[in-house]
C-alpha positions in Angstrom: -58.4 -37.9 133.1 -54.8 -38.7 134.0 -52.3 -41.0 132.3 -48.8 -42.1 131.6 -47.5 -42.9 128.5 -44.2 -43.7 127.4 -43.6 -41.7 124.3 -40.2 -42.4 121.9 -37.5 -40.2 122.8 -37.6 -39.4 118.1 -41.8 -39.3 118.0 -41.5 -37.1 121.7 -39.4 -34.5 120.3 -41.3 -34.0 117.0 -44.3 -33.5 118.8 -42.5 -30.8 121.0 -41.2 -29.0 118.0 -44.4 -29.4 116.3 -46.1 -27.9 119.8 -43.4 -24.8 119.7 -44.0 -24.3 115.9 -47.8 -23.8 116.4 -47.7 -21.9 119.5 -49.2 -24.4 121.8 -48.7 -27.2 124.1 -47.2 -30.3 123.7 -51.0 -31.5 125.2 -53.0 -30.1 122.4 -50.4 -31.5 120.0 -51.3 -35.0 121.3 -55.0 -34.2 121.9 -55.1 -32.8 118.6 -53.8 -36.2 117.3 -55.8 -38.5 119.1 -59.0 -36.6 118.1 -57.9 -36.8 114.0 -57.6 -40.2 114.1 -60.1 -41.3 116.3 -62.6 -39.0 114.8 -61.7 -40.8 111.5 -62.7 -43.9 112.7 -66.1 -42.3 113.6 -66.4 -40.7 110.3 -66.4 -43.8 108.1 -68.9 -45.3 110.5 -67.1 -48.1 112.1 -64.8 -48.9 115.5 -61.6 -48.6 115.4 -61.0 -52.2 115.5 -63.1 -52.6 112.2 -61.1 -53.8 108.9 -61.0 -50.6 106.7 -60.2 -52.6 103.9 -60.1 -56.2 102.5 -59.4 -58.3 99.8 -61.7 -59.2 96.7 -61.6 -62.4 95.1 -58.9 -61.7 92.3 -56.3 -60.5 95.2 -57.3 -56.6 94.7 -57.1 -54.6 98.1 -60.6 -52.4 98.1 -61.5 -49.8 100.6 -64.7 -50.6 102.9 -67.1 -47.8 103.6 -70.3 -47.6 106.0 -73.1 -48.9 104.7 -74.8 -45.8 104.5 -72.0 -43.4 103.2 -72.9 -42.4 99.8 -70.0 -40.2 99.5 -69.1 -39.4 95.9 -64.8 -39.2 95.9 -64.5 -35.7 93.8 -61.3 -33.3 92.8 -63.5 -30.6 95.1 -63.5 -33.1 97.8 -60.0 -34.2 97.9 -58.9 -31.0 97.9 -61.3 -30.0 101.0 -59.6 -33.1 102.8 -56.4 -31.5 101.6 -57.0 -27.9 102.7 -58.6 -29.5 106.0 -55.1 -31.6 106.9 -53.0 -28.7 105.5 -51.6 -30.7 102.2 
């Protein structure tokens, strides 16, 4: 599908140099984008327009995760994440 966005002149330009630095289009770049964060959303097992986060009762901000995600936070999988995202 077909659209028009308008794009910051700043954000447009680091996508294009981020585009020529990889060896690729400008449209992957964005596609590329769109799909990380998107596929996030999808990840943690909630829409987009889910909270990802809220606030317990003594004013402490605490992540939410999907019911089902028994995920266990390690060094091994931090560093996956980082490896994956190219940290």
């Amino acid at each position: 599908m077909r659209t028009a966005i308008d794009i910051p002149e700043p954000l447009y330009r680091r996508a294009k140099a981020k585009a020529a630095e990889q060896g690729t289009t400008l449209r992957e770049v964005i596609l590329a984008a769109l799909e990380s964060d998107l596929g996030c959303w999808a990840a943690l097992g909630r829409s987009k327009g889910e909270p990802h986060s809220d606030i317990d009762e003594l004013g402490i901000p605490r992540l939410r995760r999907a019911k089902d995600d028994r995920t266990v936070v390690t060094e091994e999988f931090l560093n996956n994440l980082r490896e994956q995202e190219g940290i």
